[in-house]
PLY file of the C-alpha trace (Angstrom):
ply
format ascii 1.0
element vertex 115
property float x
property float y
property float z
element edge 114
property int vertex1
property int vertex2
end_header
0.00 0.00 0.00
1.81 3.18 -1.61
-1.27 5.65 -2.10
-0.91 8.26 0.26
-4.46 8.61 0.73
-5.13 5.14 1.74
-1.88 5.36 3.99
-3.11 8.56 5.99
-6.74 7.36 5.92
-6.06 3.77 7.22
-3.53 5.55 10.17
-6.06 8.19 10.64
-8.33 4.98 11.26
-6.04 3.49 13.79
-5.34 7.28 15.78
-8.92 7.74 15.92
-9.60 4.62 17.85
-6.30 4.71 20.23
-7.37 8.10 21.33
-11.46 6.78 22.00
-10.24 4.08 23.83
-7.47 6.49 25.74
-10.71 8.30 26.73
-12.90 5.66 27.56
-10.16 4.41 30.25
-8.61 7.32 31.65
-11.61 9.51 33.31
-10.30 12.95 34.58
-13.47 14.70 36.55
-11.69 18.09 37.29
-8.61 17.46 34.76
-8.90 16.05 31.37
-6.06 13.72 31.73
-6.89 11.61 28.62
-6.71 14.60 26.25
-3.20 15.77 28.21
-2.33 12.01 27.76
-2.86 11.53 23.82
-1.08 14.84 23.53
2.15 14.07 25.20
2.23 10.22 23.69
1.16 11.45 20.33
3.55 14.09 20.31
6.53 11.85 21.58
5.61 9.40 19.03
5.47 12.14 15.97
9.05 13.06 16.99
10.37 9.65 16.86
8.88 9.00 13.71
10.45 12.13 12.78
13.51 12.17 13.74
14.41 8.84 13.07
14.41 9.22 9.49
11.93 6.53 8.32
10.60 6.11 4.84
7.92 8.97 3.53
5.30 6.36 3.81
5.62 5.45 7.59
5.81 9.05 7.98
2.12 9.47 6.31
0.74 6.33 8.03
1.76 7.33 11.58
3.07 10.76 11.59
-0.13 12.42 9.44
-2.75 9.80 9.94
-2.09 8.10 13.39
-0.88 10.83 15.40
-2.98 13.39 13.68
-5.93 11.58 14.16
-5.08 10.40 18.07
-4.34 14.04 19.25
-6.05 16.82 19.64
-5.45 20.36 20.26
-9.27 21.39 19.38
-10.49 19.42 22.64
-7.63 20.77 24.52
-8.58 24.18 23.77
-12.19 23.06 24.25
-11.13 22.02 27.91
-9.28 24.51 28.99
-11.65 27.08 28.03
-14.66 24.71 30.08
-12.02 24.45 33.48
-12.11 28.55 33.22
-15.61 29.00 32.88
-16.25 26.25 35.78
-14.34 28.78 37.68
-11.21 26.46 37.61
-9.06 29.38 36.42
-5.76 27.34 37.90
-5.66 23.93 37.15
-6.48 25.36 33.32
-3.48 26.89 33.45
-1.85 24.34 34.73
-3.12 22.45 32.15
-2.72 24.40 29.46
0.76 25.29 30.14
1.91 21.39 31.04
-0.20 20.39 27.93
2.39 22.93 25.89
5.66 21.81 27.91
5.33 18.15 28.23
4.15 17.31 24.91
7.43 19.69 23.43
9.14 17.56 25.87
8.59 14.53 24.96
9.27 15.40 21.60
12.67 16.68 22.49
13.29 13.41 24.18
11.77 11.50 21.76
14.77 13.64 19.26
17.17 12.37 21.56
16.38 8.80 21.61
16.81 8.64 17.93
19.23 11.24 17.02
0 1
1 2
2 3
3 4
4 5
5 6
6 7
7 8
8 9
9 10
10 11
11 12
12 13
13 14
14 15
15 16
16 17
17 18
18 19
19 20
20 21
21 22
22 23
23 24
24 25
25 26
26 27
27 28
28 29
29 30
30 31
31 32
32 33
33 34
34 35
35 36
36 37
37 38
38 39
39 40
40 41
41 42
42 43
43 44
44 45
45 46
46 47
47 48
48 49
49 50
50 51
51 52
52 53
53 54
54 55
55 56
56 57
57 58
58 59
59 60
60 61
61 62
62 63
63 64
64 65
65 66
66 67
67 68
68 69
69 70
70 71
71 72
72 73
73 74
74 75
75 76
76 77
77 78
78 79
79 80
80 81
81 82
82 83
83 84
84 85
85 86
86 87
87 88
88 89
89 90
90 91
91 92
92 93
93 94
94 95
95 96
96 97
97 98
98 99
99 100
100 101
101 102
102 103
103 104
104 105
105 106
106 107
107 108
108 109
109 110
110 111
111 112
112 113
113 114
């Protein structure tokens, strides 16, 4: 399978469930850990891919499709914006801010591993 559509589609596929069934087993009542959690693996992931030189097609399958499908910075924006209005004016930017610093993080880590 060469077509770059199918590649990002099928990866796409596989991104969208890993991050449903990230959310269906990591609950986070006052912080949305799940969303926090597909970020920083998704990102980390994305940078190995990266950095580690693999073929064009790989990159499509899991760089574009899988991780862009499995992370999310709509619902983190989404959340962030929800913790405020609950009054939660902290812990969103606690979020926000670790959301930012972790998942760069992890890709810089991610960088080193490979590099």
């Amino acid at each position: 399978m060469s077509d770059p559509v199918l590649l990002v589609g099928f990866g796409g596929a596989i991104g969208a469930l890993g991050r449903y069934t990230v959310t269906t087993l990591v609950e986070g009542e006052r912080f949305p850990l799940s969303t926090f959690l597909v970020n920083v693996l998704g990102s980390f992931l994305l940078g190995l891919v990266l950095f580690a030189d693999v073929a064009e097609s790989i990159q499509l399958f899991v760089g574009v499709g899988a991780c862009g499908a499995f992370t999310t910075f709509s619902t983190f924006s989404v959340d962030t914006v929800r913790l405020v209005e609950e009054g939660h004016v902290r812990t969103a930017t606690i979020y926000a801010l670790g959301n930012v610093l972790v998942s760069v993080t992890a890709i810089g880590i991610a960088w080193v591993l490979v590099a």
